[in-house]
LUMMARVEX-655270 format. One record per atom (N, C-alpha, C, O): residue in one letter; residue number from 1; y, z, x. Coordinates in steps of 0.2 Angstrom, whole numbers. Layout:
BEGIN
 resn resi    c2    c3    c1
    A  NUM     Y     Z     X
...
***
This chain:
BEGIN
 resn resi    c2    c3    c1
    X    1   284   143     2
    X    1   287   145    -4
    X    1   290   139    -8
    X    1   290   138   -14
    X    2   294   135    -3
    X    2   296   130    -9
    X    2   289   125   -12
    X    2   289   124   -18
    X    3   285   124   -10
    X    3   277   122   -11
    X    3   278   125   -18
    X    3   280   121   -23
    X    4   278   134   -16
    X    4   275   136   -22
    X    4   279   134   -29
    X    4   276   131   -34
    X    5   287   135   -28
    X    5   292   132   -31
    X    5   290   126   -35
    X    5   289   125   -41
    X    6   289   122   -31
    X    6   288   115   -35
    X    6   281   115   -39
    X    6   281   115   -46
    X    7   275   116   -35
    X    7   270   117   -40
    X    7   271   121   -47
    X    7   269   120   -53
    X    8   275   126   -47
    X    8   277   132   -53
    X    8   283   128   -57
    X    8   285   131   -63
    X    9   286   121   -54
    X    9   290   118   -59
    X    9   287   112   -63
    X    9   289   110   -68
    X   10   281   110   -60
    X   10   276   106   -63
    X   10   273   109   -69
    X   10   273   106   -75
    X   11   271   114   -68
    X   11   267   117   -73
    X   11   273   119   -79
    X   11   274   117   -85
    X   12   276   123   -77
    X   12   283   125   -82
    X   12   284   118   -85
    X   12   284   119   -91
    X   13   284   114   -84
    X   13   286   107   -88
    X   13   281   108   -95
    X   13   281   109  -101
    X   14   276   108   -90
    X   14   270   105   -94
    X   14   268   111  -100
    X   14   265   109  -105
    X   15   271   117  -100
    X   15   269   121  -104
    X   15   276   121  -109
    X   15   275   123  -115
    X   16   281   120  -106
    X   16   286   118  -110
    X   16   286   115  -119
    X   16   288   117  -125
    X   17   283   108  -114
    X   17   279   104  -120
    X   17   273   106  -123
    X   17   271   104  -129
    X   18   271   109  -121
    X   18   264   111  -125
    X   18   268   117  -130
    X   18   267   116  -136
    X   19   271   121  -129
    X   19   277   127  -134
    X   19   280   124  -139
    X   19   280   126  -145
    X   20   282   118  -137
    X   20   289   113  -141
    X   20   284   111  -146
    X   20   285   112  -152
    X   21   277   108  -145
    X   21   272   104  -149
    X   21   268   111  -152
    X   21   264   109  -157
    X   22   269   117  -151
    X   22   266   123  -154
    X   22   257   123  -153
    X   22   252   125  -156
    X   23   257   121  -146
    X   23   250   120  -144
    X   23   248   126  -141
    X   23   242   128  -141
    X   24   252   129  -139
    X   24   252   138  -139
    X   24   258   143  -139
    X   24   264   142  -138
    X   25   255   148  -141
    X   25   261   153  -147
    X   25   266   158  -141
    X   25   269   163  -143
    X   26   265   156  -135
    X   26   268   159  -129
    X   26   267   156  -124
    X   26   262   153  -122
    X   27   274   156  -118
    X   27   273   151  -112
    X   27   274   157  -106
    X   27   279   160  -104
    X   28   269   157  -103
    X   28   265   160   -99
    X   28   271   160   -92
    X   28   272   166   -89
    X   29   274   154   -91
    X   29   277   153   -84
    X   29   280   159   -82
    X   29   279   161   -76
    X   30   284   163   -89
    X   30   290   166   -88
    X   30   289   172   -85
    X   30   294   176   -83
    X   31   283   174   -83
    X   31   279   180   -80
    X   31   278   177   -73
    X   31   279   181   -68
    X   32   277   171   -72
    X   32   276   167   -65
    X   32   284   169   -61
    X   32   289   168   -63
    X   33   283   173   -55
    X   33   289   173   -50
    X   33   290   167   -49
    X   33   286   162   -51
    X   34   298   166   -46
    X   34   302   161   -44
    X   34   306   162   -38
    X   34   311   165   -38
    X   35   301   159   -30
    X   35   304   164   -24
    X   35   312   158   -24
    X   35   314   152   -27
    X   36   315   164   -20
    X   36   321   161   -20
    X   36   321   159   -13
    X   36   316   160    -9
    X   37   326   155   -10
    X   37   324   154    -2
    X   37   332   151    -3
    X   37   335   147    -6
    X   38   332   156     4
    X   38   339   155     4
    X   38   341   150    12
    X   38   338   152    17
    X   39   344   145    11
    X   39   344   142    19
    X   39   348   140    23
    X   39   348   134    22
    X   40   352   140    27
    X   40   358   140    32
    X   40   361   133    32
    X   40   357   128    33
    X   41   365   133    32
    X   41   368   127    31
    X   41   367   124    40
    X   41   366   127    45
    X   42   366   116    38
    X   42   363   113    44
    X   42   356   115    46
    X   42   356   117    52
    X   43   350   116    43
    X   43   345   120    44
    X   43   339   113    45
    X   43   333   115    47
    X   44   341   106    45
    X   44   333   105    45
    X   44   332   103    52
    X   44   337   103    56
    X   45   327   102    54
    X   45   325   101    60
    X   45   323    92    64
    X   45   321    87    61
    X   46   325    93    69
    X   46   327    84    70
    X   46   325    83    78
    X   46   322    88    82
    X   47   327    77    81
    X   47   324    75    86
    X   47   330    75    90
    X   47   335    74    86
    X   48   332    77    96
    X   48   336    73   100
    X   48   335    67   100
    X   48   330    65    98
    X   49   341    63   104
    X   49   341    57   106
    X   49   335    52   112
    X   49   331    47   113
    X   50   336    58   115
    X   50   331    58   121
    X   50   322    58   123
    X   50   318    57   127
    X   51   322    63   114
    X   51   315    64   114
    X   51   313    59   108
    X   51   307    59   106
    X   52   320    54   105
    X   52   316    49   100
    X   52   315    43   108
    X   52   311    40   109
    X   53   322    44   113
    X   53   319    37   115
    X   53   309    39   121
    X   53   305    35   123
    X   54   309    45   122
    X   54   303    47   123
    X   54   296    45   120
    X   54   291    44   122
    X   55   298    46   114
    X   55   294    44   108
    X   55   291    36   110
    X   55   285    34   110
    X   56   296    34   110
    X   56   295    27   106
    X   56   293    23   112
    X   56   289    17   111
    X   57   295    26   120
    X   57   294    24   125
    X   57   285    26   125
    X   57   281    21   126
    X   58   285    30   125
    X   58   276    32   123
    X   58   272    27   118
    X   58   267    24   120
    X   59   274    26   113
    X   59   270    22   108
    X   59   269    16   110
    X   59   265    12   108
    X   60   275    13   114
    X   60   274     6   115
    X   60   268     3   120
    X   60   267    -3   122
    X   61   264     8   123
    X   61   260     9   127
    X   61   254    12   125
    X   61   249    10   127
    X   62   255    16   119
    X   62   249    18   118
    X   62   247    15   109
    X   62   250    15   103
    X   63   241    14   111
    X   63   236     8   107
    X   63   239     2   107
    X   63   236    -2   103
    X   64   244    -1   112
    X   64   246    -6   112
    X   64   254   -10   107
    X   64   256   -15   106
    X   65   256    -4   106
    X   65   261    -1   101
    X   65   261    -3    95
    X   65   266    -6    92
    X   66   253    -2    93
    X   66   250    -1    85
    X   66   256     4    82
    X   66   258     1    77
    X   67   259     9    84
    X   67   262    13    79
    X   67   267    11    78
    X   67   269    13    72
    X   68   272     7    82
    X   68   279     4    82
    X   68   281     4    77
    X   68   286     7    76
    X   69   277     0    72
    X   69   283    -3    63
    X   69   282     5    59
    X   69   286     5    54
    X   70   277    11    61
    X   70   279    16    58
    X   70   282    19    59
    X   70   285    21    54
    X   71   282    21    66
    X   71   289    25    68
    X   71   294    22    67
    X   71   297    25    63
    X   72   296    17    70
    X   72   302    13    70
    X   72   305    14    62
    X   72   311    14    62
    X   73   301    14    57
    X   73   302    12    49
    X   73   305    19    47
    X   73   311    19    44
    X   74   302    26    48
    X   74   305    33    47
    X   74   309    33    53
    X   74   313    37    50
    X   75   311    33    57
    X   75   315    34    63
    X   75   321    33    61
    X   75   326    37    59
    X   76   321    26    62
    X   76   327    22    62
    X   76   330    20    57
    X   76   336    18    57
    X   77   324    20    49
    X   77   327    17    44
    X   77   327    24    39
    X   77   331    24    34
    X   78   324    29    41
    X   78   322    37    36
    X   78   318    34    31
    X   78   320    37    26
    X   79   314    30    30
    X   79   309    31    28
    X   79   302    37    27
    X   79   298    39    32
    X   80   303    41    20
    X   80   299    45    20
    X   80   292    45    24
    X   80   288    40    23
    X   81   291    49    28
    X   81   285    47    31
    X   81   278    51    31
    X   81   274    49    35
    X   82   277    56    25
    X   82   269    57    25
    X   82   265    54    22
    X   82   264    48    20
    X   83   260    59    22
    X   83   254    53    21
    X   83   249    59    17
    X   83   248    64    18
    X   84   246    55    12
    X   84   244    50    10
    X   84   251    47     4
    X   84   252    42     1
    X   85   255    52     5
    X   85   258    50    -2
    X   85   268    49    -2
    X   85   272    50    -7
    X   86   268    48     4
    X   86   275    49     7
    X   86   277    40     5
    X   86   272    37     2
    X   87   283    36     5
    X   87   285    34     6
    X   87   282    28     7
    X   87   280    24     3
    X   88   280    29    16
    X   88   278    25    19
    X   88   272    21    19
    X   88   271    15    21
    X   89   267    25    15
    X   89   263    23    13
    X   89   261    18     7
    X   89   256    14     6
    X   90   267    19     5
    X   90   268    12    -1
    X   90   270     5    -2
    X   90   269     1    -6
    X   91   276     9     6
    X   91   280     1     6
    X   91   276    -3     7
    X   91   270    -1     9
    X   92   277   -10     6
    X   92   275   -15     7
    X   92   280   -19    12
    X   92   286   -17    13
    X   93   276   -25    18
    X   93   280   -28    23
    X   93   285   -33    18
    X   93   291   -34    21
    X   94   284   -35    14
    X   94   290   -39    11
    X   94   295   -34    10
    X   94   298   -37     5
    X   95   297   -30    10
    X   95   301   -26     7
    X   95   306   -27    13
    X   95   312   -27    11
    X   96   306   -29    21
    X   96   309   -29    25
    X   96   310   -36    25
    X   96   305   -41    25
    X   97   318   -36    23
    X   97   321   -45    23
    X   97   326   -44    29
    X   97   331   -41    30
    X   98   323   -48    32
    X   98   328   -47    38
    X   98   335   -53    35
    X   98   340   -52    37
    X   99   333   -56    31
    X   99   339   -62    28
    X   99   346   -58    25
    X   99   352   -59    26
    X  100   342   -52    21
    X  100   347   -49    18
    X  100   349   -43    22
    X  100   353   -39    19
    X  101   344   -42    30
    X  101   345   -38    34
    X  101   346   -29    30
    X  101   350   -24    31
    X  102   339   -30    25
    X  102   339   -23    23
    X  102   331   -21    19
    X  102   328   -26    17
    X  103   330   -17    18
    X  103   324   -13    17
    X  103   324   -11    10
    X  103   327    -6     9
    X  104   321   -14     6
    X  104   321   -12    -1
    X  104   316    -6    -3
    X  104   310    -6    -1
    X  105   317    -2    -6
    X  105   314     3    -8
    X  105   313     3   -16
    X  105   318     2   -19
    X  106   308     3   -19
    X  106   306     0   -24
    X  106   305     8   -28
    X  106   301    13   -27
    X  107   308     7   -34
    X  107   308    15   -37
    X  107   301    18   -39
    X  107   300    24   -41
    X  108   294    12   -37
    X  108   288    15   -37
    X  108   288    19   -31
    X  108   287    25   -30
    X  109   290    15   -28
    X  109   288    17   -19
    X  109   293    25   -18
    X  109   291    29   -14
    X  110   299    26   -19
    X  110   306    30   -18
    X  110   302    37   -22
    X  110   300    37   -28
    X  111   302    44   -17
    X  111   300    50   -19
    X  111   305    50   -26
    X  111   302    50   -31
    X  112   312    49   -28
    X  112   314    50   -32
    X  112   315    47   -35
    X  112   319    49   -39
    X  113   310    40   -37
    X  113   311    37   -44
    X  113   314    32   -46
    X  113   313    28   -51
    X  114   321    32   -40
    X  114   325    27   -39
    X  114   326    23   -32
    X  114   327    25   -27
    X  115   327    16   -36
    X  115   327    10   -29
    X  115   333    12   -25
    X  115   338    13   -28
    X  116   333    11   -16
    X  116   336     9   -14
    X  116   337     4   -11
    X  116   333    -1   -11
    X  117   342     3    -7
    X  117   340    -2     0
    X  117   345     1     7
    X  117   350     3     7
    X  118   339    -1    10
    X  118   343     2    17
    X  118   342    -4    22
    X  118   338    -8    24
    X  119   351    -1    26
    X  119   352    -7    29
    X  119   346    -6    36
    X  119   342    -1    37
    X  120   346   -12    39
    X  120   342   -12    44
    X  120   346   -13    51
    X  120   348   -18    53
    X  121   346    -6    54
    X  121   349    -6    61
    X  121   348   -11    67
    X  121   343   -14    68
    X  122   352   -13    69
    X  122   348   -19    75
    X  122   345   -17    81
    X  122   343   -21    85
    X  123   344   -10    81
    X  123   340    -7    85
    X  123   332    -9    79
    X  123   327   -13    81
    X  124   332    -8    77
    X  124   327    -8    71
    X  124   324   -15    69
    X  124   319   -17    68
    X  125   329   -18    68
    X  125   327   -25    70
    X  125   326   -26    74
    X  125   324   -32    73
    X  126   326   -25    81
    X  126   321   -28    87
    X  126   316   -26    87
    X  126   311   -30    88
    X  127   314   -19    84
    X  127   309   -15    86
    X  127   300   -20    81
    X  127   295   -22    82
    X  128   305   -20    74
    X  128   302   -25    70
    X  128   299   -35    71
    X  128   295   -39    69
    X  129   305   -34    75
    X  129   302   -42    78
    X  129   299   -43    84
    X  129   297   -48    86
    X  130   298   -37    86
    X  130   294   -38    93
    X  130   288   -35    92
    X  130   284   -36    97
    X  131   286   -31    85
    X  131   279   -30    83
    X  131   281   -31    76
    X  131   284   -27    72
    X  132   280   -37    74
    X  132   279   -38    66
    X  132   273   -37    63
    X  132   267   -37    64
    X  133   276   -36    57
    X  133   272   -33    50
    X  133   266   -37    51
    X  133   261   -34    52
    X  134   266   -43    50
    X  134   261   -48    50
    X  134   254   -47    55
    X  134   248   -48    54
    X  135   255   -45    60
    X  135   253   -44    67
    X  135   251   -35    67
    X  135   245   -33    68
    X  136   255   -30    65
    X  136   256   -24    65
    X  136   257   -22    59
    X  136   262   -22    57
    X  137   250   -19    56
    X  137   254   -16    48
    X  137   255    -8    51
    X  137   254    -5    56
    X  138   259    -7    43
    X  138   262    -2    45
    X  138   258     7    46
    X  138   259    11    51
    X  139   253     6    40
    X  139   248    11    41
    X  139   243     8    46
    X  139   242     2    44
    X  140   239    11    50
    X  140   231    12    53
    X  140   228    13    49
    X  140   229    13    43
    X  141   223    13    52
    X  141   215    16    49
    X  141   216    26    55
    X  141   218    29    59
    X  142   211    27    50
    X  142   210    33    53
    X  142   216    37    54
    X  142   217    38    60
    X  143   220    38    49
    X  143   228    39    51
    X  143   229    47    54
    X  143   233    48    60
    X  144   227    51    51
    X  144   228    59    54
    X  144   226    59    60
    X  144   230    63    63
    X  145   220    56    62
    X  145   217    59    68
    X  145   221    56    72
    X  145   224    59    76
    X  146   223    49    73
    X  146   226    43    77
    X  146   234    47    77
    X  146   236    46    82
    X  147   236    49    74
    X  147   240    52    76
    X  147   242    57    76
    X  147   248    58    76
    X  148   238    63    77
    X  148   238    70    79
    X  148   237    68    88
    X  148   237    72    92
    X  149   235    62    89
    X  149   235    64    98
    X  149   243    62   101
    X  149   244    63   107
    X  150   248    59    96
    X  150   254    61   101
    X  150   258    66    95
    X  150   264    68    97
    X  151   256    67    89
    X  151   260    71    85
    X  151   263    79    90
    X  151   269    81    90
    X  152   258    82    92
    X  152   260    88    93
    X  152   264    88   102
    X  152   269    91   104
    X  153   262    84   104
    X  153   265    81   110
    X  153   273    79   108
    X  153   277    82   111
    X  154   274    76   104
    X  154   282    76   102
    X  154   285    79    96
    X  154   291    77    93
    X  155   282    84    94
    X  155   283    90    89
    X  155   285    86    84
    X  155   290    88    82
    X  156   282    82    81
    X  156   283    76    76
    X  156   278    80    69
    X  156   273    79    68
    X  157   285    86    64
    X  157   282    89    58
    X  157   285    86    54
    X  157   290    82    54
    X  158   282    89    48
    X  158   281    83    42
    X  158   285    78    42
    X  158   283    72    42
    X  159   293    80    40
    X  159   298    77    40
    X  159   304    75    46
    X  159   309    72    45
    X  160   303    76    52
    X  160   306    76    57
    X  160   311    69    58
    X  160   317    69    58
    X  161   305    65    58
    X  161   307    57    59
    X  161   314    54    55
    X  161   319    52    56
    X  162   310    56    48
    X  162   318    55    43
    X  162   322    60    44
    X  162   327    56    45
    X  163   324    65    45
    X  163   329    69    46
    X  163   333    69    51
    X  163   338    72    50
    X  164   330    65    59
    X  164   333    64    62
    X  164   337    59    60
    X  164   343    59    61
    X  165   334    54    57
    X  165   336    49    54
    X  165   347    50    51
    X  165   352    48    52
    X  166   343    53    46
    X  166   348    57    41
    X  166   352    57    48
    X  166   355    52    49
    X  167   352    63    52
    X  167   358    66    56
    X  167   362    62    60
    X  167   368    63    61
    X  168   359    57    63
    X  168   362    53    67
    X  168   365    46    64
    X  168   368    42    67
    X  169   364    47    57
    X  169   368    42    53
    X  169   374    45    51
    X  169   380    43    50
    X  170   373    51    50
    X  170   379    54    45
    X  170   384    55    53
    X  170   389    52    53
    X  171   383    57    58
    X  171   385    57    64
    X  171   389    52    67
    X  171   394    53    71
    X  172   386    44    67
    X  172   386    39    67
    X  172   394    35    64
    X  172   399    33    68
    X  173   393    36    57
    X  173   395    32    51
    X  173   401    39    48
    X  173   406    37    47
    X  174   401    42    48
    X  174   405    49    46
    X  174   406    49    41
    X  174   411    51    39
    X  175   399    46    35
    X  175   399    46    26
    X  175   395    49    25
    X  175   389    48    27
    X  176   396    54    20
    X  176   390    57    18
    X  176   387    54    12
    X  176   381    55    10
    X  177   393    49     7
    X  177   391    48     4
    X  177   386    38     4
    X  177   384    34     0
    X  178   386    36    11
    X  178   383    32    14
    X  178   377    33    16
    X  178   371    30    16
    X  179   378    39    20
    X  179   371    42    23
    X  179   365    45    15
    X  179   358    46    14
    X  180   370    46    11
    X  180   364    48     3
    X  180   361    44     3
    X  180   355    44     2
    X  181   367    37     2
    X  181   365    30    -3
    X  181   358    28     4
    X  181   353    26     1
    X  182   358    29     9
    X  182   352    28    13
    X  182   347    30    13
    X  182   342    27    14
    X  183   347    38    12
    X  183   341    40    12
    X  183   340    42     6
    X  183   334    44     5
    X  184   344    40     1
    X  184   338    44    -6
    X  184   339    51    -6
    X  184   335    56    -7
    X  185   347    53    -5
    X  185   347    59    -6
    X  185   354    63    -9
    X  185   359    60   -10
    X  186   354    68    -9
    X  186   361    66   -13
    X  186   367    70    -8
    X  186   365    73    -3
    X  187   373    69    -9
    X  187   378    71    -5
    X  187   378    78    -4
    X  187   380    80     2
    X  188   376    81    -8
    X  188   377    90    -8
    X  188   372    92    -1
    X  188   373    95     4
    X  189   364    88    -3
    X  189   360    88     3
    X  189   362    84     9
    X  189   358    82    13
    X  190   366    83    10
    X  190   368    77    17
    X  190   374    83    18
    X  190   374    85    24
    X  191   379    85    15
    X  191   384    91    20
    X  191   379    97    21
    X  191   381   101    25
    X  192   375    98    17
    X  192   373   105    19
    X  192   368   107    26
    X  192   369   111    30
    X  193   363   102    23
    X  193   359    99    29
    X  193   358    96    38
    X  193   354    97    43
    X  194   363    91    35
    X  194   363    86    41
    X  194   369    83    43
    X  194   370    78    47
    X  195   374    86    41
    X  195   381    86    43
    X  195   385    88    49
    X  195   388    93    48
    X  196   386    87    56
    X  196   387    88    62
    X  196   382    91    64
    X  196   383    95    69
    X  197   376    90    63
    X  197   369    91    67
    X  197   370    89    74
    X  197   370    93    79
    X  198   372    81    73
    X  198   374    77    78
    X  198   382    75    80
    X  198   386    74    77
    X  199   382    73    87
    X  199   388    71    86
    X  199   390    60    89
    X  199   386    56    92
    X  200   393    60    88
    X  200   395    53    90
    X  200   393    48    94
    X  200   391    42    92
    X  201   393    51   103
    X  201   389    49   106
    X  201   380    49   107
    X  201   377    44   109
    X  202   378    55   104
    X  202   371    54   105
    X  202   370    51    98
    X  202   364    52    97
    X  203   373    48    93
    X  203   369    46    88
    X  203   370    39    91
    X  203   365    35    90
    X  204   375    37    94
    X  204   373    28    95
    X  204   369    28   101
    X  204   367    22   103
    X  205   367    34   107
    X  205   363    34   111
    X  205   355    31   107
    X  205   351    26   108
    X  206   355    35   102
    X  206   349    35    97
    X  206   346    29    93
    X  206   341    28    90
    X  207   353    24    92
    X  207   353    19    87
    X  207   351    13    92
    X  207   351     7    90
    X  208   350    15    99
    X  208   353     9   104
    X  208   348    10   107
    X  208   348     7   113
    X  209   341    13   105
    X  209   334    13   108
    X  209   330     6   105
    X  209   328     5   100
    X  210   331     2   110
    X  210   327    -5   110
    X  210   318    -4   113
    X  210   316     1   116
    X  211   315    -9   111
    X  211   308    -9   115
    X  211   310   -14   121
    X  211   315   -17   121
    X  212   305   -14   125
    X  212   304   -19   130
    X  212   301   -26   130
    X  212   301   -30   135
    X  213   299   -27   123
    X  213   297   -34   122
    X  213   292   -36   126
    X  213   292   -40   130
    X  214   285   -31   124
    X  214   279   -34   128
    X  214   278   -40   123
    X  214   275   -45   126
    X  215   279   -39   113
    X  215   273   -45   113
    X  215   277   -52   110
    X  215   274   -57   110
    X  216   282   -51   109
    X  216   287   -56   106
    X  216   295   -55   109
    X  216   297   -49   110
    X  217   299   -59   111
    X  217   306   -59   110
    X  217   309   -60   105
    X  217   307   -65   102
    X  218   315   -56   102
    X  218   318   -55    97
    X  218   327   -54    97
    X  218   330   -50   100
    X  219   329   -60    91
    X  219   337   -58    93
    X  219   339   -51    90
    X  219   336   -47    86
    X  220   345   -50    94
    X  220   348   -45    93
    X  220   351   -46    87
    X  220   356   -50    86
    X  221   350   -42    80
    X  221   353   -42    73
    X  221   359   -41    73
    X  221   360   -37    78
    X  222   364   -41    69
    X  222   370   -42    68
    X  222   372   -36    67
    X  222   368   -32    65
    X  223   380   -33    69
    X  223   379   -25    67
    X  223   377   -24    60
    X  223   379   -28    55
    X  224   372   -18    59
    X  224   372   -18    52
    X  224   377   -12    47
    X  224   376   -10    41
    X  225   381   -11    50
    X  225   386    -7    48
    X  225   393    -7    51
    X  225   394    -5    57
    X  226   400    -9    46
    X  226   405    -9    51
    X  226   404     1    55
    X  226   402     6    53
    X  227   408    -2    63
    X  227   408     6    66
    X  227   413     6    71
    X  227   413     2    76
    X  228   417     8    71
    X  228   420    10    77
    X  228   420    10    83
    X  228   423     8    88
    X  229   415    14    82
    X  229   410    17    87
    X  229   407     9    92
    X  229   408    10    98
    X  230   405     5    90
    X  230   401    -1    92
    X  230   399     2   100
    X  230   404     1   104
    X  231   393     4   103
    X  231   392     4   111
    X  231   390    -4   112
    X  231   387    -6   106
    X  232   391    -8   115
    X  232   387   -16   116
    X  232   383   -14   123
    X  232   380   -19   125
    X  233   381    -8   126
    X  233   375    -7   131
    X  233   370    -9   132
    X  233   368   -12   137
    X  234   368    -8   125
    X  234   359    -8   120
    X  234   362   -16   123
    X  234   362   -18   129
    X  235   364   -19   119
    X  235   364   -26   118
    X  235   365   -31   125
    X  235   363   -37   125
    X  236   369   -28   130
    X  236   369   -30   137
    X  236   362   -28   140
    X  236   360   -32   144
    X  237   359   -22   139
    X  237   352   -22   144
    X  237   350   -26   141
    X  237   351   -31   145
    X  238   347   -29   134
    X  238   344   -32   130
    X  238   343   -40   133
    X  238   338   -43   135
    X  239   348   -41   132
    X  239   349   -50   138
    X  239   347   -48   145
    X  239   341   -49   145
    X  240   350   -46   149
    X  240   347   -43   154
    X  240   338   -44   154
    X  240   334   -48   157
    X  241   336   -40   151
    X  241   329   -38   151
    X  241   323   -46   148
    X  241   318   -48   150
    X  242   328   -49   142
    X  242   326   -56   144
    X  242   326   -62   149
    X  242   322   -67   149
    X  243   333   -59   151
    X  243   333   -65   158
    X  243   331   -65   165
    X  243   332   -69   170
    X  244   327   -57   163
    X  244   323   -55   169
    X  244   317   -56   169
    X  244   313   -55   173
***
């Protein structure tokens, strides 16, 4: 229904203007239904902590962890992730500056028109230095099919990846109007939404999903947001697992 919603607001535009220009003597829309859809607050659908560190524990093994810089990019950064016309599609690997330790979204690229930037988790910076863009682009070839063989395995629909995202940031950071400036979305949609989805400890459970470091070693980046909260675990296995 919301499909329908939008397609019937494209058109309404378009017939608008065609009325205002007197290119026809009647605007048809107004006969066109307008479903309503009513939606529960907290309503969208997201990953545990457990089934992203599943996730990613999976990919890093399979195709050689070609998927890495895409998952990791909607996961970790909420990077819109469909395809062919999503977000992710668009970005380009410069857009990740690790100098300025953030993710530019370029208002070509931004479903809404406008740029932002998002910071870059240091969870996310490992993930990205241990499979770099350069080495790893972010799209495949053969995209639907290559990933329909672990999509339904981790109930990975449309928008999951970022909405998890969302949740465990707003859970994280306790701003909603931080979590907007992130994802590209507006504060109304971040309380309604994605507001106590999560709570405190499973979101830094979630932000603290490092890889194993099969193809490079990579430091650990700097917090990229002040937190209270700081676990130093992640960061302790992390040395650990190089000194091993």
């Amino acid at each position: 229904m919301k499909t329908y919603n939008d397609r019937r607001g494209i058109l309404s535009t378009f017939l608008k203007f065609a009325f205002q220009r007197s290119w026809i003597v009647d605007n048809p829309i107004f006969k066109v239904p307008h479903h309503r859809i009513r939606r529960r607050s907290g309503s969208a659908a997201t990953l545990t902590a457990a089934q992203a560190r599943d996730l990613m524990e999976h990919l890093e093994s399979f195709e050689g962890g070609r998927w890495a810089p895409y998952l990791g990019l909607c996961l970790f950064a909420g990077v819109r992730p469909g395809m062919p016309d999503g977000e992710i599609s668009k970005l380009r690997p410069e857009a990740v500056d690790f100098n300025a330790n953030t993710i530019f979204v370029p208002a070509e690229v931004s479903k809404t028109r406008e740029p932002r930037r998002v910071v870059i988790q240091p969870n996310l910076a490992a993930w990205l230095r241990a499979y770099p863009l350069e080495r790893f682009p972010i799209v495949v070839a053969d995209f639907q099919k290559r990933r329909a063989k672990f999509a339904k395995t981790f109930h990975l629909t449309h928008d999951v990846l970022r909405q998890a995202f969302i949740s465990m940031f707003a859970a994280k950071y306790r701003s909603m109007g931080e979590a907007a400036l992130q994802a590209g979305n507006s504060e109304s949609i971040i309380r309604k939404h994605y507001l106590d989805l999560k709570n405190a400890s499973e979101a830094e459970e979630f932000f603290n999903i490092m890889p194993k470091w099969p193809h490079a070693e990579a430091p650990v980046a700097g917090e990229a947001f002040p937190n209270p909260y700081r676990d130093t675990a992640a960061v302790a296995l992390f040395h650990h697992t190089r000194a091993a």
